[in-house]
Structure formats: C-alpha cells, structure tokens
C-alpha positions as CSV (number, residue, x, y, z in Angstrom):
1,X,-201.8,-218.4,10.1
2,X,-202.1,-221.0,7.4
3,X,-203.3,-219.6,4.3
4,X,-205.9,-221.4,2.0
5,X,-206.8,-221.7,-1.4
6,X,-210.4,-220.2,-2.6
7,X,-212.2,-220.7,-6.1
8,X,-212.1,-216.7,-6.3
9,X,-208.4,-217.4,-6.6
10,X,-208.6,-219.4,-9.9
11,X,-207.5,-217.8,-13.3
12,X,-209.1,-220.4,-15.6
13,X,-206.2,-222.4,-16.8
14,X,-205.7,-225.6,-14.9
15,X,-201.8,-226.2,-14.8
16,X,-201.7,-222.4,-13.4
17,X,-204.0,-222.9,-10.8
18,X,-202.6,-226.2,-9.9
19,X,-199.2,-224.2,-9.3
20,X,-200.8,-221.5,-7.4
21,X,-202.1,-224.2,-4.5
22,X,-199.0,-225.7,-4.5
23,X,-197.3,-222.5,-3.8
24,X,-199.5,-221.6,-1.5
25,X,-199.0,-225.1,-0.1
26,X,-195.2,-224.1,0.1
27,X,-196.0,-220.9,1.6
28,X,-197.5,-222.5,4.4
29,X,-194.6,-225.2,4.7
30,X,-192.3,-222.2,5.5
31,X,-194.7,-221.0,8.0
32,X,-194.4,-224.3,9.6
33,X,-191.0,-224.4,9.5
34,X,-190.9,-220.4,11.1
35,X,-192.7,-221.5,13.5
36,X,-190.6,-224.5,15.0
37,X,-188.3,-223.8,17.9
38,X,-186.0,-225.8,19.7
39,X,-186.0,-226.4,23.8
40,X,-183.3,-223.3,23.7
41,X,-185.4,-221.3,21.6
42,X,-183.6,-221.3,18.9
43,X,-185.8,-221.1,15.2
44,X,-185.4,-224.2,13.0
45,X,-182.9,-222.7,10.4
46,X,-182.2,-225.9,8.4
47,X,-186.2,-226.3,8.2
48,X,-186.7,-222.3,6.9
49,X,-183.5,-223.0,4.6
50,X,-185.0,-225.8,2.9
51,X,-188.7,-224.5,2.6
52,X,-187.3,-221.1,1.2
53,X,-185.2,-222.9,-1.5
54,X,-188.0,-225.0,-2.4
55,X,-190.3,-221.8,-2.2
56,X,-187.9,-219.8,-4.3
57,X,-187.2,-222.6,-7.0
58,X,-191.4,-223.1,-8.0
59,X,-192.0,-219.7,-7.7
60,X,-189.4,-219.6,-10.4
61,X,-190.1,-222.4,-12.2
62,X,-194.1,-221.2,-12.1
63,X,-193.1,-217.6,-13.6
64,X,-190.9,-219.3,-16.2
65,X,-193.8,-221.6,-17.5
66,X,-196.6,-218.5,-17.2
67,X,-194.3,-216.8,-19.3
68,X,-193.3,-219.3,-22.0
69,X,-196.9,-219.9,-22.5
70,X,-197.7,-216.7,-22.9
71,X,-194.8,-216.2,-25.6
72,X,-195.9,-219.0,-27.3
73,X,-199.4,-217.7,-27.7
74,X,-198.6,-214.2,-28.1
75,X,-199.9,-212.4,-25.1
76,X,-200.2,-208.5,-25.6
77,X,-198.9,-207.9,-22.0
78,X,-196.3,-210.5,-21.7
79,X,-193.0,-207.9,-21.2
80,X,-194.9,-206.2,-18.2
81,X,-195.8,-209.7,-16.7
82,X,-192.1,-210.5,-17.1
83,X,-191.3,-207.1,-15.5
84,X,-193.6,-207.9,-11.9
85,X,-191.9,-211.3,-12.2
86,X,-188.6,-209.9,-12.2
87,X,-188.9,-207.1,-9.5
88,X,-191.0,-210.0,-7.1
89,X,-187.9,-212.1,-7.4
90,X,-185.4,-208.7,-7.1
91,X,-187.4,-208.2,-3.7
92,X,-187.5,-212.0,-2.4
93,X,-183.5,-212.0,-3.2
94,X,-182.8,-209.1,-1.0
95,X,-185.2,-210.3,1.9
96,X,-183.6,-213.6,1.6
97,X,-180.1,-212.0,1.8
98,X,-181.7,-210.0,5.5
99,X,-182.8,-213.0,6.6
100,X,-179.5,-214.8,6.2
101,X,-177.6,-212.2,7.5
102,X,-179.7,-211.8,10.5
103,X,-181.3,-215.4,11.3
104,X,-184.2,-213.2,12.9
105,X,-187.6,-215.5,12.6
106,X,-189.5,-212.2,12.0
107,X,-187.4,-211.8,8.7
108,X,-188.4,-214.9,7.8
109,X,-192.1,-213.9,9.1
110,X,-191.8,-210.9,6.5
111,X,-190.3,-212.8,3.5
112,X,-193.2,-215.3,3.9
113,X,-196.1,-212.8,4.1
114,X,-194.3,-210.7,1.6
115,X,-194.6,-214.1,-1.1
116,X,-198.2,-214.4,0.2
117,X,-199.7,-210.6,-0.2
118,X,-197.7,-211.2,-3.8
119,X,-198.7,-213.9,-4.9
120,X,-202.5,-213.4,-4.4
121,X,-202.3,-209.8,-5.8
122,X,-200.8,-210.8,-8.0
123,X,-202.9,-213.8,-8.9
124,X,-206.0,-210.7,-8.6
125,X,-204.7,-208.0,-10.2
126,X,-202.3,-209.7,-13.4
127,X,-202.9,-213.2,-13.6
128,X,-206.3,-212.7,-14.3
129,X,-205.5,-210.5,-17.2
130,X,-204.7,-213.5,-19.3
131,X,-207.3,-215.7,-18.1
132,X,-209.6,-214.8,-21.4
133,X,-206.6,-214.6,-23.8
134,X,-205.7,-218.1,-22.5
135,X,-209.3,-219.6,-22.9
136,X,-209.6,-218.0,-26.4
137,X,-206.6,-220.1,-27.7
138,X,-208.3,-223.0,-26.2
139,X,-206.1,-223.5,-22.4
140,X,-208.1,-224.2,-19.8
C-alpha cells in the first residue's frame, strides 16, 4: 500500500507542497519499515523506530513553518490551523505511546494510516483554505 502524490493534492505554494511529498515519502518509508520481518517473524522495531521519529520530527517541523508563515502574513484562520495541528500531534503521541507499549505491527499499521487519512484531509479540507490568502501576498 504505498501512497502517492497527485496534482489534486497541491495547495499552491511550492515549499508546502514540496513538504507534503516528502511526508508522504516518509509515510511510505514507515510502511516499509512495518512491513519488514525477520526469519522469526519478528517486525523490524529499530526500522519503525527510526521512520516514526523522522516522521514525527517533519511533520513538526512542516506545521511549525505553515504556521509561522501564516503569522507573518496575517492569516484570518491561523489559531484554528494551530488547533488541528495540535490535536493531530495530541493523537500521534498517544498512538506512538500504544505502539511502544505493545510492539504490535498493526499499531504501527494504524499510526501510519492514521498520519496518511490526516495528512491528505487535511491537505483537502484546511490547507487549501490558505492557498488564495498565500498567492494574494505573492507565495507561490
């Protein structure tokens, strides 16, 4: 189940789509690494550890840069933007935390399509919101 990028994804501003592919590059790295298992069967956790960390640190450092920019060019709905941001990363912290505790590969499974269904929803339904406000102050 590797997950691609479409055009209908884009939200006009270079640098944002440019993150979004590389998250949904990341996405699919920690699919990979779900999917290894050893000769014993047992899931590669040093693989999912290191894909979720890198997953989880863009996803922050993505958020982090939407919202700056969107301080800095005074974007009406910037505190409810900050608010999905914050409950997204409220959610991935506790499904982190189960998958931890449990090592279960369908935690992990669930955490990653949980980051995907986000991300492009999230991409659909907010991202977009700013695409004009953006353009108007001249990002592309």
């Amino acid at each position: 189940m590797l997950l691609m990028w479409t055009g209908n994804l884009s939200v006009g501003v270079k640098d944002f789509d440019d993150d979004h592919k590389r998250l949904i590059r990341m996405i699919n790295e920690l699919h990979g690494a779900i999917q290894e298992v050893d000769a014993t069967g047992k899931i590669a956790e040093d693989e999912i550890e290191i894909a979720l960390h890198r997953l989880e640190n863009y996803f922050k450092y993505h958020c982090l840069r939407e919202e700056r920019l969107m301080e800095q060019t005074g974007y009406p709905e910037l505190r409810e933007h900050r608010k999905e941001h914050q409950t997204f990363f409220a959610t991935v912290e506790e499904m982190v935390q189960r998958f931890r505790g449990s090592r279960d590969p369908k935690q992990a499974t669930e955490l990653m399509q949980f980051m995907y269904d986000w991300l492009t929803d999230h991409i659909f339904v907010t991202d977009k919101k700013y695409t004009s406000h953006l353009n108007a102050k001249r990002i592309f």
